[in-house]
N, C-alpha and C positions, 0 to 999 in steps of 0.2 A: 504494500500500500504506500505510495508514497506522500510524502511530506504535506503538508497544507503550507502556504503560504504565509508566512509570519504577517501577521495583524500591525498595521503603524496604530500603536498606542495612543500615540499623539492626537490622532482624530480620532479616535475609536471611544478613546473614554474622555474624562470630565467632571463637570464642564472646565472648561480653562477660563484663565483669571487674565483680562487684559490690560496692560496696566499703562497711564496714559500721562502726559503734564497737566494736570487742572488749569495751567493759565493759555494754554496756547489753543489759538482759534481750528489750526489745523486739526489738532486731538480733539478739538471737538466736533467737527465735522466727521472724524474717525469714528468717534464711539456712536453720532448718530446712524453713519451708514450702516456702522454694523449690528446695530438694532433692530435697524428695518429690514437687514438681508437674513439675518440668523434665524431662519425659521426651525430650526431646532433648537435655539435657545440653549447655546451648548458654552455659550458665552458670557461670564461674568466679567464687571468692570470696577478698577477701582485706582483712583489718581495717587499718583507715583508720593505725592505729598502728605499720603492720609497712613492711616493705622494701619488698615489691614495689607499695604503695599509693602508699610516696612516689616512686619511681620514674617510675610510671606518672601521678601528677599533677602531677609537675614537667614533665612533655610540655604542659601545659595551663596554664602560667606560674602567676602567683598562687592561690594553694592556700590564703588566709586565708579562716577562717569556715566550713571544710568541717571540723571536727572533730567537729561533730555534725549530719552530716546524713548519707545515706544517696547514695552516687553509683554511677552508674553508667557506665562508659565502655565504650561500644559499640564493638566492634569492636574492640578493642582489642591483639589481636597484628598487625591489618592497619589498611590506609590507605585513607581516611579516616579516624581513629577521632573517637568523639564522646563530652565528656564533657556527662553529667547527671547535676541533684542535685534533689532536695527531691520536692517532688510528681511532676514528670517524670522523674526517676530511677524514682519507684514505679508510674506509670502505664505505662513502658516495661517493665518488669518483667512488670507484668499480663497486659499483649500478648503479651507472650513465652512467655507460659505456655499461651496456648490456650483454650478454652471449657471452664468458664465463667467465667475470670478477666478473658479479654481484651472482656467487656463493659464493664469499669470505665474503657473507651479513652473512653467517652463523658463521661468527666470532664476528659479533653483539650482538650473544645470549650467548656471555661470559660476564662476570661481568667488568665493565668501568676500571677498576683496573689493574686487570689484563691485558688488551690491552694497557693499557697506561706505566703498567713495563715495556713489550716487546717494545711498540714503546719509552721511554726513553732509551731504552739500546741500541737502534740501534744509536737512535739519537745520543746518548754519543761516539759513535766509527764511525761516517760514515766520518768527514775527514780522518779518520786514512785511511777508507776501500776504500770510492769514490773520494777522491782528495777535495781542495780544486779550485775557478774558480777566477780569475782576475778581472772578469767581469760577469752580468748577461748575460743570456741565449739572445741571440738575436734572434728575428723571423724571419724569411723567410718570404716575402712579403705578402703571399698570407695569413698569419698568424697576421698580422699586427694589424687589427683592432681589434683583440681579446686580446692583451693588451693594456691595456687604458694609460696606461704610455707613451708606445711607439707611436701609433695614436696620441696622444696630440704632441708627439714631431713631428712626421712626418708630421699632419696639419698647424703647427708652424712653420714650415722649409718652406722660402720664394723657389719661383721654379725660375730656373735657364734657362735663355732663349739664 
């Protein structure tokens, strides 16, 4: 009988934890696209600034030089979990999202180098290009419990009778 196909973990289990800058405009047009495309909802968010960011990258020792990029850690309430950042954080995203996003896998089979020039250069110009935000992204109710930051505050929050 032979072998089965080894399972990518990375999309298979979950949900993964995307973790974003709260003040830059492009991260927020990020976590909205990826709202509206995630229809399996295999996607949790939480800004790079907040609790459950630093919690979760202190699993993954040295955390210098992630305050502007965009990371993703797969898997991330289970074991193995995996972290990515920069272009492969974005490429694993695309995947994740299905057709026709998960065509842009085919930027994978460029050398890590070179993805991460092009995403350092954006990164290096996107307040210029997408504004700067005052405030992180706030979710729309129905979005709520898929930031773990925000759920904590809103279970926290005594209810008003």
């Amino acid at each position: 009988m032979p072998e089965s196909e080894p399972q990518d973990s990375r999309s298979e289990a979950g949900p993964h934890l995307l973790l974003y800058d709260g003040g830059c405009g492009l991260c927020h047009g990020l976590v909205r696209a990826v709202l509206e495309r995630d229809r399996g909802g295999v996607f949790h968010f939480a800004s790079l600034q907040g609790r459950v960011a630093t919690e979760q990258l202190d699993r993954f020792g040295d955390r210098s030089g992630l305050g502007d990029t965009v990371v993703v850690i797969a898997n991330y309430q289970g074991h193995p979990a995996e972290c990515l950042t920069k272009a492969r954080a974005a490429i694993f995203v695309m995947r994740a999202l299905g057709w026709p996003w998960r065509a842009a896998a085919v930027f994978g089979l460029l050398p890590a180098t070179w993805l991460d020039r092009a995403y350092d250069m954006i990164a290096r110009h996107r307040y210029r290009i997408f504004g700067r935000r005052d405030q992180c992204f706030l979710p729309g109710p129905e979005y709520q419990r898929r930031f773990p930051d925000r759920a904590d505050a809103v279970a926290a929050k005594p209810e008003v009778s």
